[in-house]
DOGULUM-14767 format. One line per 10 residues: their letters; for each residue x, y, z of N, C-alpha, C. Coordinates in nm, 4 decimals, padded with zeros to 6 digits. Each point is the difference from the previous one (the first is absolute). Example, Ala and Ser with C-alpha at 12.3 -4.5 7.8 and 13.67 -1.06 7.14 Angstrom:
as> 01.3190:-00.5690:00.7800:-00.0890:00.1190:00.0000:00.0900:00.1200:00.0000; -00.0350:00.1050:-00.0720:00.0820:00.1190:00.0060:-00.0770:00.1090:00.0730
***
This chain:
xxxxxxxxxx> -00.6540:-00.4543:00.5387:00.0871:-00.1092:00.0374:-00.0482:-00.1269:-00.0692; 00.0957:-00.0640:-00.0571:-00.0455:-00.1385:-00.0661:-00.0389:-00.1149:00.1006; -00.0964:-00.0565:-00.0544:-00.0967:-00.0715:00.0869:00.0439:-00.1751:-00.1010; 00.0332:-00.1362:00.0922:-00.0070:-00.1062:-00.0806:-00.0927:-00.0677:00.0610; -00.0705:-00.0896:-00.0887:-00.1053:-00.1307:00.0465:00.0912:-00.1162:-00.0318; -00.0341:-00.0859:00.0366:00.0348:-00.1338:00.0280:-00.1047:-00.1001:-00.0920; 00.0904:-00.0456:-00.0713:-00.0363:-00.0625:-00.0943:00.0575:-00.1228:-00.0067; -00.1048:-00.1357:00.0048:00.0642:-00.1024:00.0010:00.0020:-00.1213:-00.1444; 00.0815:-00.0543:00.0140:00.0598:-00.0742:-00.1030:-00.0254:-00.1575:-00.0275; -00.0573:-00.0568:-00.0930:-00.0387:-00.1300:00.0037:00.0498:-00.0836:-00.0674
xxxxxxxxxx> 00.0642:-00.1345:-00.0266:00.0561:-00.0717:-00.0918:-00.0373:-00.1714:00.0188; -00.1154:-00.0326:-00.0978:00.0208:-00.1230:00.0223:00.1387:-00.0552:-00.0934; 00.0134:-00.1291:-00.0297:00.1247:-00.0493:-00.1080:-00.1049:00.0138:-00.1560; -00.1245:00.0231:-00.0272:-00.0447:-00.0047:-00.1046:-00.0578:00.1374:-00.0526; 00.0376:00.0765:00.0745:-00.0733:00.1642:-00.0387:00.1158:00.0915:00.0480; -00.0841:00.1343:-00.0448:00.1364:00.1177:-00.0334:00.0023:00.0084:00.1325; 00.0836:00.1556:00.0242:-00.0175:00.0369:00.1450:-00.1375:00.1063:00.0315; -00.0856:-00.0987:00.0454:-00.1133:00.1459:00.0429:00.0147:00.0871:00.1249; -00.0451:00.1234:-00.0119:00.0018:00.1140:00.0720:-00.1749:00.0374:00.0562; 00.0151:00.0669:00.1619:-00.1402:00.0221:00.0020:00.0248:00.0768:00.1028
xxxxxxxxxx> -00.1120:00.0694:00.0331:00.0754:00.1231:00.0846:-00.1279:-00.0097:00.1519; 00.0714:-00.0413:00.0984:-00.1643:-00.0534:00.0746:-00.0356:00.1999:00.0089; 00.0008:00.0952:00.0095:-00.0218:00.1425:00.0599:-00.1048:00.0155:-00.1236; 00.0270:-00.0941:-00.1254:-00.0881:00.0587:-00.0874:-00.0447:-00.1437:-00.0854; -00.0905:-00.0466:00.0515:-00.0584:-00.1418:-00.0453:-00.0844:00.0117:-00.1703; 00.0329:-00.0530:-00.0577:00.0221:00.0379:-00.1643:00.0685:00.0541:-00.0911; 00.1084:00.0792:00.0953:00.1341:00.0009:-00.0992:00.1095:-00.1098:00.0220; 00.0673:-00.0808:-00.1197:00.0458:-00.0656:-00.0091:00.0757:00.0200:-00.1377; 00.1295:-00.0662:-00.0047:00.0823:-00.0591:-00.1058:00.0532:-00.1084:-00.0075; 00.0849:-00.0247:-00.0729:00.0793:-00.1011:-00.0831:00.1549:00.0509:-00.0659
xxxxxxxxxx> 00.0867:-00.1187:00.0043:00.0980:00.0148:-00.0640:00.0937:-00.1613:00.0192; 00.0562:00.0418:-00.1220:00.0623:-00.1535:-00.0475:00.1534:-00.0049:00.1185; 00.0169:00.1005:-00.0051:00.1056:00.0050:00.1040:-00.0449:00.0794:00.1253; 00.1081:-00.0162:00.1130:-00.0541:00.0867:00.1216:00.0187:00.1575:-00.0763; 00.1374:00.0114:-00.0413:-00.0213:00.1557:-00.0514:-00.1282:00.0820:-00.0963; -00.0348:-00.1177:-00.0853:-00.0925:00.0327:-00.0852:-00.1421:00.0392:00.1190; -00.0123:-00.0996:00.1016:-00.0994:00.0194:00.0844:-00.0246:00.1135:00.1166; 00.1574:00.0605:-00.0116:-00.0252:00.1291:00.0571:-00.0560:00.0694:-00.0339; 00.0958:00.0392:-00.1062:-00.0250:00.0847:-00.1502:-00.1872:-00.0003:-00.0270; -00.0616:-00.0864:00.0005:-00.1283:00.0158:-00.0344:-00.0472:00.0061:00.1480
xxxxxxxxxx> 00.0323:-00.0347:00.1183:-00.0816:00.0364:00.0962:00.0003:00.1653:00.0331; 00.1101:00.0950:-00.0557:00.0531:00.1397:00.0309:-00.1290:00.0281:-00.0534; -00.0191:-00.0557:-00.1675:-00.1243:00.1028:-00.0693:-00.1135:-00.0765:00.0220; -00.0080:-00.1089:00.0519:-00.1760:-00.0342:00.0508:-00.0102:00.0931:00.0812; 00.1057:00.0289:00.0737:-00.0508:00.1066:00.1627:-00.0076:00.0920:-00.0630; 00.0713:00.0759:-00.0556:-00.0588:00.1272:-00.0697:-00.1079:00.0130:-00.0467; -00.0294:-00.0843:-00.0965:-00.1341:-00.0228:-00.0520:-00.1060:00.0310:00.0553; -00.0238:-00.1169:00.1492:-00.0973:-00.0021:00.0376:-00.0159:00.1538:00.1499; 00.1155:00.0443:00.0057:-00.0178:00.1105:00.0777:-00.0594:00.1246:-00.0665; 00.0666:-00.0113:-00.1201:-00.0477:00.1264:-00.0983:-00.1608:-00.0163:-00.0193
xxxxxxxxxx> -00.0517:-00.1304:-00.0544:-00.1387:00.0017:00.0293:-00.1081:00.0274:00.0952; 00.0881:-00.0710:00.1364:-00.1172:00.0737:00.1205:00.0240:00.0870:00.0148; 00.0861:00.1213:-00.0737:00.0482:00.1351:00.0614:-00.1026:00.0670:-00.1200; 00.0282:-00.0557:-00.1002:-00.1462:00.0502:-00.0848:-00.1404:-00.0113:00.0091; -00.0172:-00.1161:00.0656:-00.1091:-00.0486:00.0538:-00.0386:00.0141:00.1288; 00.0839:00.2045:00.0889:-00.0173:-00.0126:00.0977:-00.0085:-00.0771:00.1139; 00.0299:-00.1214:-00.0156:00.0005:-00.1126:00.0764:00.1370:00.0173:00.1385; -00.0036:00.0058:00.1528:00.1174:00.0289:00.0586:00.0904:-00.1095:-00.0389; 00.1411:00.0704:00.0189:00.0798:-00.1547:-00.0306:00.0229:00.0076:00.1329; 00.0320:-00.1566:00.0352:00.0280:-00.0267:00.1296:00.1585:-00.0042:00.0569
xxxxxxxxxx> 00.0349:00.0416:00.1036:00.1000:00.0473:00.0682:00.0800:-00.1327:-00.0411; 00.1122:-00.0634:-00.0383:00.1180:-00.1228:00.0009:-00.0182:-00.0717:00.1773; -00.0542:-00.1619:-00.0244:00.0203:-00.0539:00.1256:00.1471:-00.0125:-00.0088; 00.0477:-00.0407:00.1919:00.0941:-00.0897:-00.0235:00.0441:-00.0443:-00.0528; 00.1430:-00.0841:-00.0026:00.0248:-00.1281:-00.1302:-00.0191:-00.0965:00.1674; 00.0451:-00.0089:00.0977:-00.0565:-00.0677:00.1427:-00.1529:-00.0709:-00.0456; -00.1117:00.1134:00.0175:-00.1012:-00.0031:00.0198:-00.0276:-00.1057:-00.1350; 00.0274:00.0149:-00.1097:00.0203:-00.0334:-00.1220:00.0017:-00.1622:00.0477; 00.1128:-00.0518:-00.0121:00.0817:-00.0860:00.0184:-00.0978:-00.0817:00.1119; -00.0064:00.0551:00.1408:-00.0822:-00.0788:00.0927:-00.1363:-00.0971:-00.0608
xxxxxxxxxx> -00.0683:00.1066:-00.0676:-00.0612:-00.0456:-00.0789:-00.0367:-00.1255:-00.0603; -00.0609:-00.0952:00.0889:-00.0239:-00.1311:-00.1194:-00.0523:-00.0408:-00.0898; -00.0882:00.1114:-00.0455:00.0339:-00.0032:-00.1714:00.0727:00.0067:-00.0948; 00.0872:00.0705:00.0468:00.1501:00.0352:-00.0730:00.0839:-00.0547:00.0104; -00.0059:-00.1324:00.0813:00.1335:-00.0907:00.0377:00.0116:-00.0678:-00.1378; 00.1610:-00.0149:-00.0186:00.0524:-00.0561:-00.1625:00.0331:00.0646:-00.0688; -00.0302:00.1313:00.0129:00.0186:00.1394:-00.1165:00.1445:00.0692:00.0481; 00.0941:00.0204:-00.0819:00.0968:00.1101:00.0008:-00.0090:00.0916:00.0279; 00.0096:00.0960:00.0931:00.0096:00.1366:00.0426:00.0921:00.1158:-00.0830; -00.0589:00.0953:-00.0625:00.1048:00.0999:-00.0570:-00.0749:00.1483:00.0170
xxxxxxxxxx> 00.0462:00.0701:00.0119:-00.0239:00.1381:00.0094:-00.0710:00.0608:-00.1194; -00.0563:00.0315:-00.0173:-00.0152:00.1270:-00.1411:-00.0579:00.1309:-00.0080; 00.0876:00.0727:-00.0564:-00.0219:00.1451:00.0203:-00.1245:00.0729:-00.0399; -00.0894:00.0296:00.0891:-00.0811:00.0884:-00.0271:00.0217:00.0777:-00.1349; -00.1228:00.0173:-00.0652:00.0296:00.1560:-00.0809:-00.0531:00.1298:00.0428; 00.0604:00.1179:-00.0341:-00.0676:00.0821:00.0801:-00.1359:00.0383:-00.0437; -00.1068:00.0019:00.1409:-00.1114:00.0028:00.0058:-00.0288:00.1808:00.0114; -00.0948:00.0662:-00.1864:-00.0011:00.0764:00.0420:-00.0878:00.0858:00.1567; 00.0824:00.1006:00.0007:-00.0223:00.0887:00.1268:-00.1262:00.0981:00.0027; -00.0174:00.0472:00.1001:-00.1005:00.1244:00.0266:00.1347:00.1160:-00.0314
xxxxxxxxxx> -00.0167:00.1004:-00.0742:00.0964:00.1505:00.0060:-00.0283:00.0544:00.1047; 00.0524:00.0711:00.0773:-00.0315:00.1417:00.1084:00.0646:00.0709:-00.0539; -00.1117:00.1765:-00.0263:00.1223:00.1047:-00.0150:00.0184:00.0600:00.1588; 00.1208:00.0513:00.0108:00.0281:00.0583:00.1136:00.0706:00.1449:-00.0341; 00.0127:00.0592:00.0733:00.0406:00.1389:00.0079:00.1103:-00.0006:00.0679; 00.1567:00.0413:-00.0276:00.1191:00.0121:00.0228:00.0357:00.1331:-00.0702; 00.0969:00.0770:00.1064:00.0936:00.1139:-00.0160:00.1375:-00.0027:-00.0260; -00.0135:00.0271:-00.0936:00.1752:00.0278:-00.0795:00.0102:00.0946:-00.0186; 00.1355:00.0430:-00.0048:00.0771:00.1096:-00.0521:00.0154:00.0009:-00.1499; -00.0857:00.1249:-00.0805:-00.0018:00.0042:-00.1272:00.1051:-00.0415:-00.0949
xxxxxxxxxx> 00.1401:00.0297:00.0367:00.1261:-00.0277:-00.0656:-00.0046:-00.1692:00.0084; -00.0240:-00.0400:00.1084:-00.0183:-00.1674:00.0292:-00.0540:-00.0596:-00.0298; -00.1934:00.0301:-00.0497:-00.0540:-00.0144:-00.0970:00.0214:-00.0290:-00.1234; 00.0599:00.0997:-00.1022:00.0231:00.0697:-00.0962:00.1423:-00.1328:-00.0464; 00.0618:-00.0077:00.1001:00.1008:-00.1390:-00.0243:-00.0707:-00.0971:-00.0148; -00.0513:-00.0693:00.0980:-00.1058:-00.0878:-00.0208:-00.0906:-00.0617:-00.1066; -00.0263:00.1416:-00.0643:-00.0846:00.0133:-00.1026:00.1014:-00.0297:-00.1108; 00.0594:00.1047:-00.0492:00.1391:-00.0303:-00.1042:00.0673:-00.1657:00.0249; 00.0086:-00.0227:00.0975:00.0739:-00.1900:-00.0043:-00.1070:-00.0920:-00.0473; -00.1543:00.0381:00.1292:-00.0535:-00.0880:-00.0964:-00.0491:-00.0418:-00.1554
xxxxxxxxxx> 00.0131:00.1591:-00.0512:-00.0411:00.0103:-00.1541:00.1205:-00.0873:-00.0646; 00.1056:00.0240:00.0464:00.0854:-00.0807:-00.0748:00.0460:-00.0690:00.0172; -00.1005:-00.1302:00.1058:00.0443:-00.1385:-00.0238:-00.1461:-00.0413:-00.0546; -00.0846:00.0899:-00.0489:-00.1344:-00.0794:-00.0072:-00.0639:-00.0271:00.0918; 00.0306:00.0850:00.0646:-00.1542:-00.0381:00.1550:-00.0537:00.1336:00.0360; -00.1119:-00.0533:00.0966:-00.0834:00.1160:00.0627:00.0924:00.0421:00.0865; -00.0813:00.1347:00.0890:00.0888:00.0398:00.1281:-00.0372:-00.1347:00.0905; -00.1073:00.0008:00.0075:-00.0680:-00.1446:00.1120:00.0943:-00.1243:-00.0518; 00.0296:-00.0078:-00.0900:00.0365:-00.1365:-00.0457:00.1486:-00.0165:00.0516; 00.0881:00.0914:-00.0297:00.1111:00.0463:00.0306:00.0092:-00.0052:00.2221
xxxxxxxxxx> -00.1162:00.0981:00.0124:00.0066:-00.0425:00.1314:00.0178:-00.1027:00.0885; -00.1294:-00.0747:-00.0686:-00.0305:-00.1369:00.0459:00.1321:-00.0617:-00.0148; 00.0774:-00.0084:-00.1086:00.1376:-00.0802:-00.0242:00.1181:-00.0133:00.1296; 00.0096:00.1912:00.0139:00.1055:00.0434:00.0726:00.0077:-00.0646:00.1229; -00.1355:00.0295:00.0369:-00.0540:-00.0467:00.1123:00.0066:-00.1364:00.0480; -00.0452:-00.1209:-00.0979:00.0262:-00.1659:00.0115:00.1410:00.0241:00.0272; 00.0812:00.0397:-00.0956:00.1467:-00.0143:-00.0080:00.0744:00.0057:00.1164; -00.0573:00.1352:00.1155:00.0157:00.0362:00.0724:-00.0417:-00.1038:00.1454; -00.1078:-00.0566:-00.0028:-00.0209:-00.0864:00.0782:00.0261:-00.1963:-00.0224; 00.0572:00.0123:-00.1224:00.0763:-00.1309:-00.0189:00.0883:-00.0154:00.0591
xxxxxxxxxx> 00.1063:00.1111:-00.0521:00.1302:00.0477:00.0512:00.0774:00.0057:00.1294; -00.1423:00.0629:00.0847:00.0130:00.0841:00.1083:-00.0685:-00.1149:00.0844; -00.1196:-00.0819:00.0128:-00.0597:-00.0686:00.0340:-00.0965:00.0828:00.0997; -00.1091:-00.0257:00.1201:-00.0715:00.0905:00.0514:00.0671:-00.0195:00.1238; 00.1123:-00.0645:00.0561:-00.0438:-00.0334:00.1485:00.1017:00.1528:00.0688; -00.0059:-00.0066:00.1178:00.0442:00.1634:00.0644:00.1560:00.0443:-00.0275; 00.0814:-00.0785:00.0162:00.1402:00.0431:-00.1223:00.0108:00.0522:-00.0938; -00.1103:-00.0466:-00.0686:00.0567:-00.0084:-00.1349:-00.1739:00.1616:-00.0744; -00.0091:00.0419:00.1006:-00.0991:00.1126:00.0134:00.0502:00.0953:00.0415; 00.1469:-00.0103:00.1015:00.0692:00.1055:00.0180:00.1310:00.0429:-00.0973
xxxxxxxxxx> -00.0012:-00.1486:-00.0850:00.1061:-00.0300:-00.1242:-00.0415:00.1144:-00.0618; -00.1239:-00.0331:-00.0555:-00.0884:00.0831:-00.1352:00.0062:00.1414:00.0679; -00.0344:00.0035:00.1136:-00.0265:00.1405:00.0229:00.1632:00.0930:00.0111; 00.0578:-00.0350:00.0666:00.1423:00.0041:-00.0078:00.0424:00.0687:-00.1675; 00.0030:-00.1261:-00.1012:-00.0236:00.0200:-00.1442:-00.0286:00.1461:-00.0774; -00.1562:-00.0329:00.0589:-00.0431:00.1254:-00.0459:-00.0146:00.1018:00.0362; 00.0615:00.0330:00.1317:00.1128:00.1272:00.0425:00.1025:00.0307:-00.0913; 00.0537:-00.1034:-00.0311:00.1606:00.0042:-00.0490:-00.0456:00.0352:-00.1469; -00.0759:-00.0416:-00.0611:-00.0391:00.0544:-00.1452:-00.0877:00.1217:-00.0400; -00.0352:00.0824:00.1436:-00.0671:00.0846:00.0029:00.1306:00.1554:00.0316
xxxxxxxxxx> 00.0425:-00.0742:00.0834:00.1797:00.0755:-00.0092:00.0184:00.0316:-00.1070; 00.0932:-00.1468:-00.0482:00.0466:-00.0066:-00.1658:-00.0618:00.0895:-00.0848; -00.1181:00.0112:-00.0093:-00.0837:00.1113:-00.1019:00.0036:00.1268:00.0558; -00.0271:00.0292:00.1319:-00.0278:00.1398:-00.0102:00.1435:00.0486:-00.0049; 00.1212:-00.0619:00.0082:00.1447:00.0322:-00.0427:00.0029:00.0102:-00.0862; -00.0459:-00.0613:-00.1199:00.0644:-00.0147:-00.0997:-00.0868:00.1225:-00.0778; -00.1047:00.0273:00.0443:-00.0949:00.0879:-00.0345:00.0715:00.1670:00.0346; 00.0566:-00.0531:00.1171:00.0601:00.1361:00.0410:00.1076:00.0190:-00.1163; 00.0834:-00.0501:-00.0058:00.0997:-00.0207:-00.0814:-00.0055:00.0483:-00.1649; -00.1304:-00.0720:-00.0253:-00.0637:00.0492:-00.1397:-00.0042:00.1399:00.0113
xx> -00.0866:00.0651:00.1460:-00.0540:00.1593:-00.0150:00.1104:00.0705:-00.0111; 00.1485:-00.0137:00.0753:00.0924:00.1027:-00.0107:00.0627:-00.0329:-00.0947
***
């Protein structure tokens, strides 16, 4: 899930717009315009996340923009959002049972969009919980769903055999 920090915005009448990110004290930018000052605050944050992620260093969880803001150090500064980049992950393998034919699809789609089976999974799966969202409706939506497409196939499967 995309994660934003709060990044605030500075302008006297004689300087650009500076950027500084209180969650991460030494990354900072600049830009002649506010857009330009996004624009470079997106890749300071990248920047400096990619480094403590190389440098093992934890990154720290996004405060508030509240907590932010309360803040009287930060009083005067513009408030804007900015999107996390994704911070790589730990992998887990896990062990799941499929039906070889279901597999074997799986396998054949993902080869031919260019992905793994995992990669492909992982996709279906976001897609599936974007879509669908997690809360209890929309769990009997999906499940519902994937009754109805589990139908659909073994029909159409039937259909194929005779």
């Amino acid at each position: 899930m995309a994660q934003y920090y709060v990044a605030l915005i500075h302008k006297d009448e004689t300087s650009d717009f500076g950027v500084s990110f209180p969650d991460f004290p030494g990354c900072v930018s600049a830009g002649s315009t506010m857009h330009d000052a996004i624009v470079g605050a997106e890749e300071a944050l990248r920047g400096h996340v990619s480094a403590m992620v190389e440098a093992g260093e934890p990154v720290p969880e996004p405060s508030t923009i509240d907590n932010v803001l309360f803040d009287p150090d930060n009083r005067g500064g513009q408030a804007v959002l900015v999107r996390s980049p994704m911070v790589a992950r730990k992998t887990v393998r896990v062990n799941i049972t499929l039906y070889e034919d279901v597999l074997a699809e799986i396998t054949s789609f993902a080869e031919s969009k260019g992905q793994t089976r995992s990669g492909f999974l992982v996709s279906a799966a976001r897609k599936i919980i974007k879509t669908d969202g997690l809360d209890e409706s929309s769990a009997q939506t999906s499940k519902r769903r994937m009754t109805e497409n589990n139908v659909i196939s073994l029909n159409h499967r039937a259909k194929d055999a005779s």
